[in-house]
N, C-alpha and C positions, 0 to 999 in steps of 0.2 A: 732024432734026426736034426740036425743042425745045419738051420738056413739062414742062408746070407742076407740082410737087410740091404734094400736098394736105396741108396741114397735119391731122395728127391733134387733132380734138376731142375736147374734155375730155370725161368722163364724169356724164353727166345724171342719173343717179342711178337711172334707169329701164333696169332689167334685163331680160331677156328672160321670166323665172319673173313679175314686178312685171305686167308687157305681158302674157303670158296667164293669169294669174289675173284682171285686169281683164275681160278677153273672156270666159272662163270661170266665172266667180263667180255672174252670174245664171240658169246654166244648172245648175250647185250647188244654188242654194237651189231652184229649183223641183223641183229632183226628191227633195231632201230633204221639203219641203213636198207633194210626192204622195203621199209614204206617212204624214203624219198633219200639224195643224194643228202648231208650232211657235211660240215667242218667240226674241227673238232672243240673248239668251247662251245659251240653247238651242241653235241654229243653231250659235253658235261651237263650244260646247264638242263639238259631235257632228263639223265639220270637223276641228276637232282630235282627237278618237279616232279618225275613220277614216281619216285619214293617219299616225297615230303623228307629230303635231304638222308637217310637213311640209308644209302646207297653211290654210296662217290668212288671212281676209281683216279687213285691217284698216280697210276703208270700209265695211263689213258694212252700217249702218246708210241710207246713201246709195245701197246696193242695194236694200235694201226698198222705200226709196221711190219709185225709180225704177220699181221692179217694181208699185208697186200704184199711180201715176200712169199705168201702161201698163194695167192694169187686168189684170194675170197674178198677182196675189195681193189679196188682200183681210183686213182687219181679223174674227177671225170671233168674239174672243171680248178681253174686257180680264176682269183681276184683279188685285187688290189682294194683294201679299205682303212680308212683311217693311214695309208701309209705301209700298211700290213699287207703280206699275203694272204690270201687263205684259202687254203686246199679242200674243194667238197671231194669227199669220199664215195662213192657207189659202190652197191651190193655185184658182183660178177655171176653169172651162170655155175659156176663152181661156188660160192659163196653161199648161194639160194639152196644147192644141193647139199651143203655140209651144214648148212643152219636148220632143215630140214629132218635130216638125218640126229645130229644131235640132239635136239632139241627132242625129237621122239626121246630119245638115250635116255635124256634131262628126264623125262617126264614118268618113262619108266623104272630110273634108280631112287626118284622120289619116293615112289609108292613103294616099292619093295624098302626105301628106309622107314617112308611111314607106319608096315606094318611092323618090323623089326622094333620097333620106339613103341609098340602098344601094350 
């Protein structure tokens, strides 16, 4: 039987950590944002301590929006600092319902990964 060798594709630059931090990232910020209104180099820098730097999203900002275009955060407060503005974000009644709901998802396709990996 004579079968065709597949050529190995070059590397796209999209890693597997890159792939779920994507998926991950707005499930992040909503539960950061449950426990108190937020900005967002705020947001970063608390990713970053509670990973011991491990964990940075560098679209950060493309989430937000995406997040409050779904209507799971909202604008709750602007300030002027240093010359800047800065937007705190809050969690919405829909936000709490969809972080909730996911995060069960999150927790269940773990486990069914983790026994699949044993």
């Amino acid at each position: 039987m004579n079968r065709r060798r597949k050529k190995h594709l070059p590397d796209t630059g999209h890693s597997f950590i890159s792939y779920f931090k994507r998926a991950t990232s707005p499930l992040v910020v909503l539960r950061f944002l449950s426990e108190k209104p937020m900005y967002g180099y705020e947001i970063a820098a608390e990713l970053k301590s509670r990973s011991d730097g491990k964990y940075m999203i560098s679209i950060l900002y493309p989430v937000l929006y995406r997040l409050e275009e779904q209507g799971y955060i909202a604008i709750s407060a602007t300030e002027v600092a240093d010359g800047r503005a800065r937007s705190y974000y809050s969690i919405t009644d829909a936000g709490r319902e969809y972080l909730r709901k996911t995060q069960k998802e999150y927790l269940e396709i773990s486990e069914i990964f983790e026994a699949l990996m044993k």
